[in-house]
C-alpha positions as CSV (number, residue, x, y, z in Angstrom):
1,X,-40.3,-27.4,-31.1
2,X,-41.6,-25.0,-33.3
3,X,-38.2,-23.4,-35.4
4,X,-40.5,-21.4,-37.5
5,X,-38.0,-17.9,-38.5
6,X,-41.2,-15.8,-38.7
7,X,-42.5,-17.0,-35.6
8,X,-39.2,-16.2,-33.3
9,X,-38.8,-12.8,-35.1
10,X,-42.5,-12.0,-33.8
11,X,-41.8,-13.2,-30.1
12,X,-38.8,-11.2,-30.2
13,X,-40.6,-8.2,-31.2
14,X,-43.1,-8.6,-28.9
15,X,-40.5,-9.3,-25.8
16,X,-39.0,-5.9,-26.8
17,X,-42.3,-4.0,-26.9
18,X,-43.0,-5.2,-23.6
19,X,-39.8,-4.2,-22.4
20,X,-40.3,-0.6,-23.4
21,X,-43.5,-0.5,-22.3
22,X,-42.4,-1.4,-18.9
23,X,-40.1,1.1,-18.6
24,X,-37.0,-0.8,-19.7
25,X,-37.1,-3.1,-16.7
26,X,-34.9,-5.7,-18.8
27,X,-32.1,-3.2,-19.1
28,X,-32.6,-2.1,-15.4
29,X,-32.6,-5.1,-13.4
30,X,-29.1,-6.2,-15.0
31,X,-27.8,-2.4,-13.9
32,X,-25.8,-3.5,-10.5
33,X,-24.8,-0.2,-8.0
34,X,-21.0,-0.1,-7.9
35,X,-19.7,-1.4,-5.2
36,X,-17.8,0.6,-2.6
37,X,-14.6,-1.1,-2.3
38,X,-12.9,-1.3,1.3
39,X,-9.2,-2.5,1.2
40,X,-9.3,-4.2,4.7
41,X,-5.4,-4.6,5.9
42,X,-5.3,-6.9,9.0
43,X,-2.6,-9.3,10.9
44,X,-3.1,-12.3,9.1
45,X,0.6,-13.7,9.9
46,X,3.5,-13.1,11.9
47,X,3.2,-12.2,16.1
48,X,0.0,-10.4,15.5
49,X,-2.3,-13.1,13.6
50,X,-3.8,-14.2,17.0
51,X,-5.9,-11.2,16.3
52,X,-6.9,-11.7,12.6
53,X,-10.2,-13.6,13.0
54,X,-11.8,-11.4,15.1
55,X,-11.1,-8.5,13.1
56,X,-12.4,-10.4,10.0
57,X,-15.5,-11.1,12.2
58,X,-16.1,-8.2,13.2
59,X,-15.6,-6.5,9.3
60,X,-17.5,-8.5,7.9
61,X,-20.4,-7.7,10.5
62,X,-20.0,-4.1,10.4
63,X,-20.3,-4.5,6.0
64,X,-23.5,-7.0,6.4
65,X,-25.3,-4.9,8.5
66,X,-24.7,-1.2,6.9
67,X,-25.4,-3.5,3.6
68,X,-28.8,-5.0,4.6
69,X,-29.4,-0.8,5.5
70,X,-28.6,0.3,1.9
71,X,-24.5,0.6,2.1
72,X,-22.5,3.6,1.7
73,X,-24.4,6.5,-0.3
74,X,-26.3,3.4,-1.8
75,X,-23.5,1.4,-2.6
76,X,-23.2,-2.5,-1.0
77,X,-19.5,-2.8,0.9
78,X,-17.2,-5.0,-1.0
79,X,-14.4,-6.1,1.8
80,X,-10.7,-6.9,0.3
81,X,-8.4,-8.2,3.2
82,X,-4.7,-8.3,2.3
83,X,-2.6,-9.3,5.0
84,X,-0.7,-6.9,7.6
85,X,1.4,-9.0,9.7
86,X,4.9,-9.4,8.1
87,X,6.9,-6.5,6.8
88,X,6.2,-3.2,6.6
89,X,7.3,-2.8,2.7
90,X,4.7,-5.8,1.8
91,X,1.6,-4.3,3.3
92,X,3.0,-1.0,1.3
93,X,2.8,-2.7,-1.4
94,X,-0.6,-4.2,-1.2
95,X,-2.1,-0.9,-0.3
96,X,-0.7,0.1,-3.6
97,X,-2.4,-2.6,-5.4
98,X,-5.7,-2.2,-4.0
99,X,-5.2,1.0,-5.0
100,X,-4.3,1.3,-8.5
101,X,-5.6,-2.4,-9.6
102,X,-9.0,-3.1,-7.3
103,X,-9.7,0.7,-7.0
104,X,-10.6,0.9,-3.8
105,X,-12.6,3.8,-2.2
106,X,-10.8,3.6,1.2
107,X,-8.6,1.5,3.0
108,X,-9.0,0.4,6.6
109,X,-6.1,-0.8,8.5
110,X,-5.8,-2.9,12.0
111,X,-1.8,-3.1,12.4
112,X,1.4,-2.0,13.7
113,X,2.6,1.3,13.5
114,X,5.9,0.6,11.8
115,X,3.1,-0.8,9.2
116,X,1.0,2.6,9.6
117,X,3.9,4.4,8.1
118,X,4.9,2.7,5.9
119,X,1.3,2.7,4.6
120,X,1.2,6.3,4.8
121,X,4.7,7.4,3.1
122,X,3.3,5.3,-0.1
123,X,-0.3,6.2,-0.4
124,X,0.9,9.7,0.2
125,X,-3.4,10.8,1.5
126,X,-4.7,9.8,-2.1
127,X,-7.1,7.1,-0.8
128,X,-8.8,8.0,2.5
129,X,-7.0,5.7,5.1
130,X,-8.6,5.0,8.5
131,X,-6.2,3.3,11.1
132,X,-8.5,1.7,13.7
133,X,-5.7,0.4,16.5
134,X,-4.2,1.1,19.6
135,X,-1.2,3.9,19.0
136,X,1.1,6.6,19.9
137,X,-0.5,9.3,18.9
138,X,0.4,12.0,16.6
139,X,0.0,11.5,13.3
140,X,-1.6,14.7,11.3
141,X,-1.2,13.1,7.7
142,X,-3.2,14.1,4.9
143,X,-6.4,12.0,4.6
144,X,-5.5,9.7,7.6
145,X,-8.4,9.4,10.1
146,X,-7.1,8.0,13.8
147,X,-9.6,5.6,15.7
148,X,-7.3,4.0,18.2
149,X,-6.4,4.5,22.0
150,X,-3.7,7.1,22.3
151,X,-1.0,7.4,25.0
152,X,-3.2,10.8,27.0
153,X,-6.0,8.2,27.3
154,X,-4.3,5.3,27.9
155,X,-0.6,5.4,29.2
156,X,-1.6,8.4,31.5
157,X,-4.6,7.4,33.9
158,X,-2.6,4.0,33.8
159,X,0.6,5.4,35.2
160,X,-1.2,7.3,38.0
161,X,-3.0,4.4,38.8
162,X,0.3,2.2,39.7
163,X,2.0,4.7,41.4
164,X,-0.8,6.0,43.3
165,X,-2.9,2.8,44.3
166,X,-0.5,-0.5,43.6
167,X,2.3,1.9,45.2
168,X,5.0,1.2,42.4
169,X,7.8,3.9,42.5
170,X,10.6,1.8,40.1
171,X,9.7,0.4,36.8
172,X,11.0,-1.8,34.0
173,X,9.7,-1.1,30.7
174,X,10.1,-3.6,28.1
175,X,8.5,-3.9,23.9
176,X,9.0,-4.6,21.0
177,X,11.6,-2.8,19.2
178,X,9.3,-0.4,16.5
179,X,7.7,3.0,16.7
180,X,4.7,2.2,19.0
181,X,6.6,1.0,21.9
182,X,9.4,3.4,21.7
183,X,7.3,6.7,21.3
184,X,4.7,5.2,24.1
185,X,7.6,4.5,26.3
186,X,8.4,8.5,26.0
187,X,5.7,9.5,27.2
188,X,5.2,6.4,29.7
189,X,8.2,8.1,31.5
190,X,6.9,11.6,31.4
191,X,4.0,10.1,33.1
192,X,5.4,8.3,35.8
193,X,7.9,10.8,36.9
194,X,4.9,13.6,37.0
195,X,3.2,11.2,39.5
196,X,6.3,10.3,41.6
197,X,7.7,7.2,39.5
198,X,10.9,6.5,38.2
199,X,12.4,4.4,35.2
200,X,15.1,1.5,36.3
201,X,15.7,0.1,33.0
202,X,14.3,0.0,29.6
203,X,14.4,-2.9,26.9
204,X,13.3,-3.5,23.7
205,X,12.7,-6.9,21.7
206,X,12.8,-8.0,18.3
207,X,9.4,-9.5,16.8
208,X,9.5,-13.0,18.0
209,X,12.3,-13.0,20.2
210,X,13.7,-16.8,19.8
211,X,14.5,-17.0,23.6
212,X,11.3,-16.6,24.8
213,X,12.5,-14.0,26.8
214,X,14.7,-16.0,29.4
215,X,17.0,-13.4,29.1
216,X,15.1,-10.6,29.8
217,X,13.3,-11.7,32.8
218,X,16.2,-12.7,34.6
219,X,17.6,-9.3,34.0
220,X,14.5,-7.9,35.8
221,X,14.4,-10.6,38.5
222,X,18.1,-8.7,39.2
223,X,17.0,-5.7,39.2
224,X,13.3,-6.0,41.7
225,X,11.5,-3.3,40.1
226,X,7.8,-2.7,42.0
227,X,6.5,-2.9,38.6
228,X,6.7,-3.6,34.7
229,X,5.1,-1.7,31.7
230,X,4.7,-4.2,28.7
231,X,4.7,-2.5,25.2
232,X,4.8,-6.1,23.3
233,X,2.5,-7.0,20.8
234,X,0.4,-10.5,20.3
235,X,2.4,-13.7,20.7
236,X,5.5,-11.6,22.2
237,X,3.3,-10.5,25.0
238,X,2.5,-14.0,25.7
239,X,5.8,-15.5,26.0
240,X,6.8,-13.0,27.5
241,X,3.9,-13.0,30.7
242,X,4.6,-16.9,30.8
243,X,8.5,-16.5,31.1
244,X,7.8,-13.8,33.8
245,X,4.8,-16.0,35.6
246,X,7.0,-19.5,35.3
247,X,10.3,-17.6,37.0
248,X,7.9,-16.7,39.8
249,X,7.7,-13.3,39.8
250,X,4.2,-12.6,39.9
251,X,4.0,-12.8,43.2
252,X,6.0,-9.6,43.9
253,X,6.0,-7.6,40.5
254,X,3.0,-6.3,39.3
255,X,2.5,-5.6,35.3
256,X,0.4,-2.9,33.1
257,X,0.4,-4.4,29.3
258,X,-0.6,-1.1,27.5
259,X,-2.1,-3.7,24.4
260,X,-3.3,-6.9,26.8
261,X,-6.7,-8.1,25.6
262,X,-8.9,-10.8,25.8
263,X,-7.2,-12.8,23.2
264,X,-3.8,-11.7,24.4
265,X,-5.2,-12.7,27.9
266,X,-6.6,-16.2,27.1
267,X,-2.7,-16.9,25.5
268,X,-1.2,-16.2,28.8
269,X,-3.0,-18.1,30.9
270,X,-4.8,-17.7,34.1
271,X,-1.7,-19.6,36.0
272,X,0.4,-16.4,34.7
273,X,-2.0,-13.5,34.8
274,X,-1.9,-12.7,38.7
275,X,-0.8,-8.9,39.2
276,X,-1.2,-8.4,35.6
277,X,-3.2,-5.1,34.5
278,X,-4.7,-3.7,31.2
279,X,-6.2,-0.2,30.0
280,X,-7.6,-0.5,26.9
281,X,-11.2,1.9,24.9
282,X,-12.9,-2.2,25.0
283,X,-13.1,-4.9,27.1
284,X,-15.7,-7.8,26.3
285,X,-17.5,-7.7,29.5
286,X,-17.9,-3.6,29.6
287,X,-21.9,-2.9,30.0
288,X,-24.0,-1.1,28.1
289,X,-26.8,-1.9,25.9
290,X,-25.5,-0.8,23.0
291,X,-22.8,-3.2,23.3
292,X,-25.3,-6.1,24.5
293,X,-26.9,-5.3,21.0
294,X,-24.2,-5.5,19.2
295,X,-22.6,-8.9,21.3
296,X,-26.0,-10.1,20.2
297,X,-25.9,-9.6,16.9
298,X,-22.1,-11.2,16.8
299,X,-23.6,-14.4,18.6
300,X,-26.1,-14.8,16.2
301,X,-24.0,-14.1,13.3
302,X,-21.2,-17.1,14.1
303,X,-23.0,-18.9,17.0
304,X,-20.4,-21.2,19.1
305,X,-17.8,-21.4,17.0
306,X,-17.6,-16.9,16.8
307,X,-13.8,-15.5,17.4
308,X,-13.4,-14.1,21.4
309,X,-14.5,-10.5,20.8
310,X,-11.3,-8.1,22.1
311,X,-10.6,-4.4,21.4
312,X,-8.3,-5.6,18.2
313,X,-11.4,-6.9,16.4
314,X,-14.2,-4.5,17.3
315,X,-12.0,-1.6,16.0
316,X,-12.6,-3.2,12.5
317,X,-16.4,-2.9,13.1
318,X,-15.7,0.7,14.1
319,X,-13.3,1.5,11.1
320,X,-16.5,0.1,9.0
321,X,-18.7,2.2,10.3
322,X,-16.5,5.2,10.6
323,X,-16.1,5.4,6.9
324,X,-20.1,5.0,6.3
325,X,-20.7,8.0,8.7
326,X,-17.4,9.9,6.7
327,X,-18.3,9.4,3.0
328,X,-21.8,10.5,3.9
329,X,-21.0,13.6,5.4
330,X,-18.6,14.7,2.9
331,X,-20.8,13.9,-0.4
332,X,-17.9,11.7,-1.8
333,X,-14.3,10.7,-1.8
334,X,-12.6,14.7,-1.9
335,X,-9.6,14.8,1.0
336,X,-10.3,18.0,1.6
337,X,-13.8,17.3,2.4
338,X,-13.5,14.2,4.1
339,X,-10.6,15.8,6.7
340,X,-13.3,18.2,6.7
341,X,-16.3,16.1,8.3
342,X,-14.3,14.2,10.0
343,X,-14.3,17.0,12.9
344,X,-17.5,16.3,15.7
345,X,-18.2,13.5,13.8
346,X,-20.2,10.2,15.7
347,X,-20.5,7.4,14.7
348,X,-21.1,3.2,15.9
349,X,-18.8,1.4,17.5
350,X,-19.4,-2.2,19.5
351,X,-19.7,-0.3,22.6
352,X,-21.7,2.8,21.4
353,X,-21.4,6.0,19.7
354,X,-18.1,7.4,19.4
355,X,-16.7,11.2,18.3
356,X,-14.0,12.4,16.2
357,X,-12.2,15.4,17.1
358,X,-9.3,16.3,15.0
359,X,-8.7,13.2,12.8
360,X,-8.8,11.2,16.6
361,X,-11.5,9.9,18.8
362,X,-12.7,10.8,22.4
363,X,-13.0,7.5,24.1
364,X,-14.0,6.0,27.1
365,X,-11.8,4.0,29.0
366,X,-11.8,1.0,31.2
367,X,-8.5,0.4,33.6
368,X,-8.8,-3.5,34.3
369,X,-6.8,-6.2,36.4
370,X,-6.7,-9.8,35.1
371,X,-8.3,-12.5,37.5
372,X,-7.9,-15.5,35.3
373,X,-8.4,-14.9,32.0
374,X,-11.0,-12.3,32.3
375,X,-10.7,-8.4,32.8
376,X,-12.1,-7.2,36.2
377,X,-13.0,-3.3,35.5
378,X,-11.4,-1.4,38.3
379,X,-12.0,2.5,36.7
380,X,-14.5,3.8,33.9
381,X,-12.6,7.1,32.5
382,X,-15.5,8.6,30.4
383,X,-14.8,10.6,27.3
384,X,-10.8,11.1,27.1
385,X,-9.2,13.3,24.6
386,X,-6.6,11.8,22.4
387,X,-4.4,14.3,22.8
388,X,-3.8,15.1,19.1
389,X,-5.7,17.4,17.0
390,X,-4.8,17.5,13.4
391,X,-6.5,20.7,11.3
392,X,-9.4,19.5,9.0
């Protein structure tokens, strides 16, 4: 090898002359575009986890594809799950880190409520946070952006529906003792008295009741309501459906589960789901082809082996996209002009373009009936308001 000093000083020169007279395309192809940061909090534990892999799924399809387009205001998605399933004050606490040590630009979160507060009371609106789940309604706080089923679209046509056609006039209500249930549950009974129903009893549950709910469902064997509204989350739900199935009271009580999807569903059983209703924005069999191209691109993405698609899951894909169509708008990262563009916003979701109107989304929805352990779609409610309307 030739060591020669004058000989490696000349081929350095010449290396940077070329350099230069390329237009520095040395020093430009090792400049990266930042990366837009995305502090993804989803159930990875606790009752809740049974969702975490399709919403991981369904992130990380939403960040590939706006990626492979050019990312967010030319930046590629960086994804940073922390988990959301076990106490409030932890997933608090993560949002703090990826905000003050990975610096993210927003965060996304597929949770509880009791979480959602939390989340909220500590960022205090200084990183744009988009919840994407099912919820009560009602929250106006700064910088907070609302994707999720509210109880006007959900709760409401629900309770008309099993008064008016399953002719229930009594109901036991029964969830999970936290804010979602509890506020739902006020407006459940609003609902069902304005449509001729009335409220027998009302219980609420610990996360991971270690009884498996024996207790309860022969307290509501005593007291023959026509029907039960379910307001428990994830593995809850489905010990609670089996307990109810396995004491043989299917056959006479009907149920609405105001957060029963497909995963949810497939838990329970088809041997416990008979009488058992749902009304949720998403079901996996709801037509459309916008949501045929986007069950497409999921199949090809993860093939066989790809998590059951479900309404917690696709609202990940739709937080992604949400906050694509939301920094874009605004030009950046300021609250004010985020909450701004937020209003007639659209944007993608798995089932097709969605619109923000004050910091919630119109949605349609689908009032289903389980046979088995798939959803048969007995009403299409088209473009329901949320119900909340939080000022820019």
């Amino acid at each position: 090898m030739n060591t020669n000093p004058n000989d490696i000083r000349r081929r350095l020169l010449q290396a940077t002359a070329a350099a230069v007279g390329t237009g520095g395309l040395v020093r430009h192809a090792s400049a990266q575009p930042k990366e837009f940061k995305i502090g993804l909090m989803i159930a990875l534990s606790g009752p809740a986890s049974l969702f975490g892999p399709t919403q991981r799924a369904c992130a990380d399809l939403a960040a590939e594809q706006i990626n492979r387009a050019g990312g967010i205001m030319g930046r590629p998605i960086r994804l940073l799950p922390a988990d959301a399933g076990g106490p409030p004050a932890d997933t608090a606490k993560s949002a703090v880190r990826l905000m003050l040590e990975e610096r993210v630009d927003c965060l996304i979160g597929s949770h509880d409520s009791a979480t959602r507060e939390a989340v909220v009371t500590t960022v205090k609106g200084r990183t744009p946070y988009i919840y994407t789940p099912v919820y009560e309604g009602g929250d106006c706080s700064a910088n907070v952006f609302c994707l999720g089923e509210t109880p006007p679209q959900q709760a409401q046509p629900a309770a008309e529906f099993m008064v008016k056609e399953r002719n229930a006039r009594s109901f036991f209500l029964i969830g999970n003792d936290y804010v979602w249930p509890r506020k739902t549950n006020e407006q459940v009974k609003k609902y069902l008295s304005q449509f001729g129903g009335k409220v027998v009893a009302e219980e609420y549950m610990p996360f991971g009741a270690p009884n498996k709910f024996e207790e309860i469902v022969t307290r509501i064997r005593s007291t023959r309501p026509d029907a039960v509204v379910i307001t428990l989350v994830g593995a809850d739900n489905v010990n609670f459906n089996r307990t109810f199935a396995g004491f043989g009271l299917a056959k006479d009580i009907t149920r609405l589960a105001l957060l029963l999807e497909e995963n949810t569903l497939m838990g329970v059983g088809a041997e416990n789901s008979a009488g058992l209703h749902s009304c949720m924005g998403y079901f996996a069999n709801v037509p459309g082809d916008a949501h045929q191209k986007f069950k497409a691109a999921y199949a090809a993405k993860y093939g066989e082996k790809a998590p059951q698609l479900a309404t917690i899951g696709v609202d990940c894909y739709a937080g992604i996209n949400f906050a694509k169509a939301l920094f874009e708008k605004a030009g950046g990262a300021d609250a004010k002009k985020l909450m701004a563009a937020s209003e007639g916003l659209a944007f993608a979701t798995a089932a097709g373009q969605a619109t923000m109107r004050g910091r919630h989304v119109d949605k349609d929805m689908y009032l289903a009936e389980c046979k088995g352990t798939d959803f048969a779609v007995l009403r299409t409610l088209k473009d329901l308001p949320s119900g909340t309307a939080c000022k820019a």
